[in-house]
C-alpha positions as CSV (number, residue, x, y, z in Angstrom):
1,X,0.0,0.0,0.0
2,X,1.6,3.5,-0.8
3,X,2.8,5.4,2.1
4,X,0.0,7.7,3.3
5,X,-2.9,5.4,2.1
6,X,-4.9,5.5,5.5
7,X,-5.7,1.3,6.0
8,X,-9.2,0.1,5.5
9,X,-10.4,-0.7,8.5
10,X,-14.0,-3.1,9.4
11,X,-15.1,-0.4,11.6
12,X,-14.8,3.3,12.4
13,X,-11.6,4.5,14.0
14,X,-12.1,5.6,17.4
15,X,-9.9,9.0,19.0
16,X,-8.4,6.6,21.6
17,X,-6.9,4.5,18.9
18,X,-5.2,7.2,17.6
19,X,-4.3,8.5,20.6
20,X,-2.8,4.8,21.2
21,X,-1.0,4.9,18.3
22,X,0.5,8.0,18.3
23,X,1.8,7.7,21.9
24,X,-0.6,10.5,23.6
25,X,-3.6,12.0,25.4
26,X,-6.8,11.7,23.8
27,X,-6.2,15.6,24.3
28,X,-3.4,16.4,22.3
29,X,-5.4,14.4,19.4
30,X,-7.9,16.9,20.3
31,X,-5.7,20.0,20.1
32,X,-3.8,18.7,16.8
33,X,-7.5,19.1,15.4
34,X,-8.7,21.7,17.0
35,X,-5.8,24.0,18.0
36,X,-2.3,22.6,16.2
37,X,-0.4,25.8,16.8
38,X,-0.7,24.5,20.9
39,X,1.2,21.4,19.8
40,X,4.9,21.0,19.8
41,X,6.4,20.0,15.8
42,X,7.1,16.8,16.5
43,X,4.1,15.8,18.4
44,X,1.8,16.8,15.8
45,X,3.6,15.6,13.0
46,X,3.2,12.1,14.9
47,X,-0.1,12.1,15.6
48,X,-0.6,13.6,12.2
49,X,0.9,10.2,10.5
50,X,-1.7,8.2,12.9
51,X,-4.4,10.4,11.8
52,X,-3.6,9.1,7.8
53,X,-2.4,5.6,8.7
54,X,-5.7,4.6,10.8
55,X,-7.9,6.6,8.2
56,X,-9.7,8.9,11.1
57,X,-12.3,10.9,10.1
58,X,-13.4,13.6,13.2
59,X,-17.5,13.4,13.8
60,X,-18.0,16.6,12.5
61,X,-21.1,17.5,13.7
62,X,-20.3,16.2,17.4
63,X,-17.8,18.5,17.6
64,X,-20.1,21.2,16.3
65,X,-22.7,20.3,19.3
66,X,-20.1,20.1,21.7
67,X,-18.4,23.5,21.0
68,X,-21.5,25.2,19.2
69,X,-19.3,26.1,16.6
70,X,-21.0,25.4,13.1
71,X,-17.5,25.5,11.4
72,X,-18.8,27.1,8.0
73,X,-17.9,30.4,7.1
74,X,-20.8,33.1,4.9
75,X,-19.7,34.4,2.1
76,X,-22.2,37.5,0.8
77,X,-21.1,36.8,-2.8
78,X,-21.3,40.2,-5.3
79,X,-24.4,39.9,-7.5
80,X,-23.4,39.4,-11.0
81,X,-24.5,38.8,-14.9
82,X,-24.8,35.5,-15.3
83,X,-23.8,36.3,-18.8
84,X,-21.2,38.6,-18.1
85,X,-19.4,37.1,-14.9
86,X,-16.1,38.6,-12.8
87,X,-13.5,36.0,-13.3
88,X,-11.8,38.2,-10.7
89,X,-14.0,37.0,-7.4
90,X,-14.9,34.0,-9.4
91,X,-11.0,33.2,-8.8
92,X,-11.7,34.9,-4.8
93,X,-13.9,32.5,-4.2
94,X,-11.7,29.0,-5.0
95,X,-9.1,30.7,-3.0
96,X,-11.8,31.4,-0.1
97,X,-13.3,27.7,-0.2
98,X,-9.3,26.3,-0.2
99,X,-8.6,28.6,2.5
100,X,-11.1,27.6,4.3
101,X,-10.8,24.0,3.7
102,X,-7.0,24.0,5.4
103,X,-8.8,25.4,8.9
104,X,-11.4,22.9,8.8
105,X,-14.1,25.0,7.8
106,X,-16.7,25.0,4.9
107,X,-18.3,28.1,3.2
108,X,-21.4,28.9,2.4
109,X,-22.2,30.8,-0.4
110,X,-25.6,33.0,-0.4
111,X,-26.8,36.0,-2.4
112,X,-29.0,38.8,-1.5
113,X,-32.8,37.0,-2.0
114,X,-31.9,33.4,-1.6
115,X,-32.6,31.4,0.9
116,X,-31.0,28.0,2.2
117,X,-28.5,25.3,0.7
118,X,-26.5,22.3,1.2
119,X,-22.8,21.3,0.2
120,X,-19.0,22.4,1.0
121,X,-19.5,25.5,-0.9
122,X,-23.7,25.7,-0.4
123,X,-25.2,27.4,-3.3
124,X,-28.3,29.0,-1.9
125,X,-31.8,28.1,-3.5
126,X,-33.9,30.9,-5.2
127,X,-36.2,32.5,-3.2
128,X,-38.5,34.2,-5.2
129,X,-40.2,36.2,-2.4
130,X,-37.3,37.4,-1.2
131,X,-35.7,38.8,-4.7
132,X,-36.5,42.7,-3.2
133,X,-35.1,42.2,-0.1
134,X,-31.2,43.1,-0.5
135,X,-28.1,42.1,1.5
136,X,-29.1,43.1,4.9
137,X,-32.5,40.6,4.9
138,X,-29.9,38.5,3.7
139,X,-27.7,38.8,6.4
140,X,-30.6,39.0,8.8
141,X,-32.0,35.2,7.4
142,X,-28.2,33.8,7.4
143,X,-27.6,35.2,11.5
144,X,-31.5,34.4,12.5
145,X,-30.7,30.7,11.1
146,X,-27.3,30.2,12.9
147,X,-25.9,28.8,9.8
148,X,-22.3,30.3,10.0
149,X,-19.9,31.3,12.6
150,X,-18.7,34.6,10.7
151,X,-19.6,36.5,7.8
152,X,-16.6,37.7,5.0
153,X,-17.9,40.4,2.6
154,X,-16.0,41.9,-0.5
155,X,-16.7,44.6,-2.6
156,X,-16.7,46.9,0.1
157,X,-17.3,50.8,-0.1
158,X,-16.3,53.3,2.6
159,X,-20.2,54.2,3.4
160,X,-21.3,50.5,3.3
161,X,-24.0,49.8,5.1
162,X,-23.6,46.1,5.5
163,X,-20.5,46.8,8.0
164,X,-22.9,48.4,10.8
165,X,-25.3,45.5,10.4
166,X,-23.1,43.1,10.8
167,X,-21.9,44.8,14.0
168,X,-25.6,45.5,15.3
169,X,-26.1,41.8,14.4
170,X,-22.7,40.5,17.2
171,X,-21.4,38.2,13.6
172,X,-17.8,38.1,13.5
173,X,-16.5,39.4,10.0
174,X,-13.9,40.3,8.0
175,X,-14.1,42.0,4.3
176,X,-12.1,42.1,1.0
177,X,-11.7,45.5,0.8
178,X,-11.2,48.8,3.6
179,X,-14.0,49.6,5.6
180,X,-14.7,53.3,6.3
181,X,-13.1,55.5,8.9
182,X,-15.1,55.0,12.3
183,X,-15.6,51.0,11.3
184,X,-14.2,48.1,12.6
185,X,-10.7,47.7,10.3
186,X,-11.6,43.8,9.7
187,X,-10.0,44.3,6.3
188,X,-7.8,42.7,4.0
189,X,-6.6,44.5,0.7
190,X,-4.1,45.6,-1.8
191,X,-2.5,48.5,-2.5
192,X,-4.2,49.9,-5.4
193,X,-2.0,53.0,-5.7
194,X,1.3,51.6,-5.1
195,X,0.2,48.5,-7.6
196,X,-0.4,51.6,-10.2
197,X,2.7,53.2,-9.9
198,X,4.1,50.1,-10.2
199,X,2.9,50.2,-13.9
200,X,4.0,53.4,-14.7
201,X,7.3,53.4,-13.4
202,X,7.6,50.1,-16.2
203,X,6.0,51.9,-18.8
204,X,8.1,54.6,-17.8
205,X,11.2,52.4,-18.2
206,X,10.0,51.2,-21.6
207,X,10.7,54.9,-22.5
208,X,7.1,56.4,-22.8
209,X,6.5,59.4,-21.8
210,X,2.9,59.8,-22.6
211,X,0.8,57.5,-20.8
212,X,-3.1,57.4,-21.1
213,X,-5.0,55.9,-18.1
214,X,-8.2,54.5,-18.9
215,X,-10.8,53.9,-16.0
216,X,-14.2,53.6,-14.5
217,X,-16.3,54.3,-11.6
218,X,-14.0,56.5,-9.4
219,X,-16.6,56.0,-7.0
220,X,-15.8,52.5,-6.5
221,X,-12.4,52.9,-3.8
222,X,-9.9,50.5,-5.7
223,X,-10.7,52.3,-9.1
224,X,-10.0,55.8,-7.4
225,X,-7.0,55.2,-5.5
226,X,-5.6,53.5,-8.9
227,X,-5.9,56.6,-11.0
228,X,-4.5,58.4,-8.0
229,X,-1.6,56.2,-8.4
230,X,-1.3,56.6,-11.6
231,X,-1.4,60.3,-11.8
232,X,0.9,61.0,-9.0
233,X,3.4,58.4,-10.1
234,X,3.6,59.9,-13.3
235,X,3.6,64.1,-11.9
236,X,6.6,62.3,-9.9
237,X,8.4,61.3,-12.7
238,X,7.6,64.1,-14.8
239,X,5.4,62.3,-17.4
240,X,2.7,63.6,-19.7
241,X,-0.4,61.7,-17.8
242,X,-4.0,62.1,-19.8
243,X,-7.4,60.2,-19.0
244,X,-9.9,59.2,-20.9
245,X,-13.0,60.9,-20.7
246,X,-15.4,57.8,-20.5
247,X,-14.0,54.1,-20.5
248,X,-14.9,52.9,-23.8
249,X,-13.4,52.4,-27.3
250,X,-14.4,56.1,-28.3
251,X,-12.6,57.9,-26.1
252,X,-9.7,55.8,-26.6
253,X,-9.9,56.6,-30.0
254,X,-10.4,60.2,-29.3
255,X,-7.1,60.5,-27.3
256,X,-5.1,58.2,-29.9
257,X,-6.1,60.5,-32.8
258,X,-5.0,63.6,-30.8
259,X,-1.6,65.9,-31.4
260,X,-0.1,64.7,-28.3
261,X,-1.2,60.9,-28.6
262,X,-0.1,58.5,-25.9
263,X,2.4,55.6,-26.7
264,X,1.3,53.4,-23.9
265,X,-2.0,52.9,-21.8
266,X,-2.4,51.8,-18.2
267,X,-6.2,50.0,-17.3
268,X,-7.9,49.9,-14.4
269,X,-9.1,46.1,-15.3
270,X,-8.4,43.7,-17.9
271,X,-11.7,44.2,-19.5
272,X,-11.2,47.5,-20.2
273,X,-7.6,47.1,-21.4
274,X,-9.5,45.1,-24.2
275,X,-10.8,48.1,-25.1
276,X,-7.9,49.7,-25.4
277,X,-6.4,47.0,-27.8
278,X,-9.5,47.6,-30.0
279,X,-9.3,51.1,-30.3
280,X,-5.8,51.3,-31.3
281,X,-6.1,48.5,-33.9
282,X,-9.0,50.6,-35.2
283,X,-6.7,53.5,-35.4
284,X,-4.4,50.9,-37.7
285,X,-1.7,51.1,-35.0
286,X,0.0,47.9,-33.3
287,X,-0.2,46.7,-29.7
288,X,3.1,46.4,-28.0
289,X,6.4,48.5,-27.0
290,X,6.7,49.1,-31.0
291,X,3.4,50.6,-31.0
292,X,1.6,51.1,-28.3
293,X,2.2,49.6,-24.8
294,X,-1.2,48.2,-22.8
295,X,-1.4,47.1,-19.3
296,X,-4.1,45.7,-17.5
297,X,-5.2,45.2,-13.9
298,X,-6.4,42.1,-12.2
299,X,-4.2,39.3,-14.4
300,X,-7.5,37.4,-15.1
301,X,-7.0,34.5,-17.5
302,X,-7.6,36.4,-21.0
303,X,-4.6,38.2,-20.1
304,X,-2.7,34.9,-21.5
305,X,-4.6,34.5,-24.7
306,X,-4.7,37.6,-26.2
307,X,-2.4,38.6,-28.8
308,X,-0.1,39.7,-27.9
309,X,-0.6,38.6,-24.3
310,X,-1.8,41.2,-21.7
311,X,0.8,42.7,-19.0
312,X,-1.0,42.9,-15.8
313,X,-1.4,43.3,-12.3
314,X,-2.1,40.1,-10.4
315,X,-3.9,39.8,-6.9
316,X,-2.4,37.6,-4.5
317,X,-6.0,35.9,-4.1
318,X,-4.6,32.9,-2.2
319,X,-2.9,34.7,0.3
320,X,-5.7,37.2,0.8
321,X,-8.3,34.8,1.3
322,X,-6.0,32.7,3.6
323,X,-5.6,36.2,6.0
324,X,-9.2,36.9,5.7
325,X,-9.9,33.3,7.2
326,X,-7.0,33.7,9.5
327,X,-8.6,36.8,10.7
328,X,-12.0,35.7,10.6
329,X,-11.4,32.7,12.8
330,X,-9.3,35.2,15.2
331,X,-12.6,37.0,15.9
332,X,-14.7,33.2,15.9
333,X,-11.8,32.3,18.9
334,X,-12.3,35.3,21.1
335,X,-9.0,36.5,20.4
336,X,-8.8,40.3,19.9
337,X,-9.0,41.6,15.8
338,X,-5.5,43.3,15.0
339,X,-5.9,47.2,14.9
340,X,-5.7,47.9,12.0
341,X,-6.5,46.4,8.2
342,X,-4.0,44.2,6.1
343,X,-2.6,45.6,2.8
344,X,-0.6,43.3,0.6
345,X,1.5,44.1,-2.5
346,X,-0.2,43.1,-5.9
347,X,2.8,41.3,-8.6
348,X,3.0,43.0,-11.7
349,X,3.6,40.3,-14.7
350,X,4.6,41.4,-17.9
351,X,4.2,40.3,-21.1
352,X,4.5,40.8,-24.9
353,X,1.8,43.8,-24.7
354,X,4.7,45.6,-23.2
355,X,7.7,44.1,-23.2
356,X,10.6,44.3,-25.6
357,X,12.5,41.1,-26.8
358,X,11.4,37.7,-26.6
């Protein structure tokens, strides 16, 4: 049998047998599961083998009795087109299930008007009665039914109002994005502006020195503070910085067929970058460092299949959704939330769009 196969066994394997076999308490098998960081290396690692050799599967749902912890984790998923769907929290959400998985936990996915489910990542049934209702009944239905131990929440403005309902509510939670000044700083983000300069000092490098930005909705937070970025990065290094008036193919076209045209464009998403590569084609000019350069922002997929391929900013989804769960399960514990929010650095990863050579 191939090492770290866990042995069939006629009938279910007890705690105590582990604990036999690994050569301690029937507590420290309890803390490995439940608490590993009290649990010295070497300890854990042994019961650990035990664990896999003797094929021990934890009762769940007596340990969710005995603790009252329901060990599943909400997630108020953004409502999206069907038909036009964010790959960006699509690929959030893996990270967020995986995350969770390592702890021991499950998520449950809902949506503003559903009402229960079932599963490891439990998509919630339609509710047609409920379509009107909006995030907070949602939230109100998900606490009232005790279905979660915390609540994590993303696209996250500064005024939201689902932050002060969750606190009214007593739900532990954490969010994907900065809360507001006066609100709790559960939050877990990257650094928009810094990400954006990022871009421009390459551009920048590349030898442009007229650099279009291309955005939209500057009242969304992570949209604003990357034109910020982007225009103060650029004043710093002395560049010629325009926008475009409206983030579509037009106005692209309008600034491309201007006296002062830019050589290179910096987008707030991927999407719109695509927009970008259609409105200087349509202007017969070419994409990349001998034409024009075009950076995107999020790294979705489609950045590796365009032609050429998309330079982008990448999130580091994995390691955001691990801190959110990290955090989350802080606050599930007792233990007292950090002070302040967690920024992270976002990777930039250049391609041919803007990239000389090879």
């Amino acid at each position: 049998m191939p090492e770290g196969t866990p042995r069939p066994r006629r009938g279910a394997t007890t705690i105590e047998e582990v604990a036999r076999a690994a050569g301690v308490s029937r507590q420290t098998i309890s803390n490995a599961l439940n608490a590993p960081q009290r649990v010295r290396p070497d300890t854990l690692a042994r019961v650990t083998a035990a664990i896999r050799e003797l094929g021990y599967q934890p009762d769940q749902s007596a340990r969710s009795l005995r603790s009252g912890a329901r060990r599943t984790l909400g997630y108020l998923a953004p409502v999206d087109d069907p038909f036009d769907p964010n790959p960006l929290m699509a690929g959030f959400l893996e990270a967020l299930v995986d995350a969770a998985g390592a702890q021991g936990q499950r998520v449950l996915l809902f949506r503003p008007g559903q009402g229960r489910a079932g599963g490891a990542v439990q998509g919630l049934a339609q509710d047609a009665a409920q379509d009107a209702a909006g995030p907070l009944a949602a939230i109100d239905e998900l606490v009232a039914a005790r279905q979660v131990d915390g609540l994590v929440l993303a696209d996250v403005l500064g005024d939201d109002p689902r932050i002060g309902h969750v606190v009214r509510a007593g739900l532990p939670f954490v969010t994907f994005g900065r809360t507001g000044p006066g609100q709790p700083q559960h939050w877990v983000d990257i650094a928009n502006d810094t990400a954006m300069a990022v871009v421009v000092r390459h551009l920048a490098a590349l030898g442009h020195r007229r650099i279009g930005y291309v955005g939209r909705a500057e009242d969304l937070p992570w949209m604003a503070a990357r034109r910020a970025g982007f225009l103060a990065e650029a004043a710093r290094l002395g560049l010629s910085a325009v926008t475009a008036a409206r983030p579509d193919v037009a106005a692209v076209r309008e600034l491309l067929r201007g006296p002062e045209r830019p050589t290179a464009f910096a987008a707030g998403s991927d999407l719109l970058a695509l927009d970008v590569y259609e409105a200087v084609r349509a202007e017969g000019l070419a994409v990349g460092p001998a034409g024009v350069a075009i950076t995107g922002f999020h790294d979705t997929p489609l950045c590796r299949h365009l032609h050429p391929a998309l330079t982008s900013v990448r999130l580091p989804l994995r390691t955001i959704a691990a801190a959110l769960v990290e955090r989350l399960l802080g606050q599930v514990r007792g233990e007292a939330p950090p002070a302040g929010g967690l920024e992270l650095a976002a990777e930039l990863v250049v391609r041919a769009s803007s990239r000389t050579g090879p």
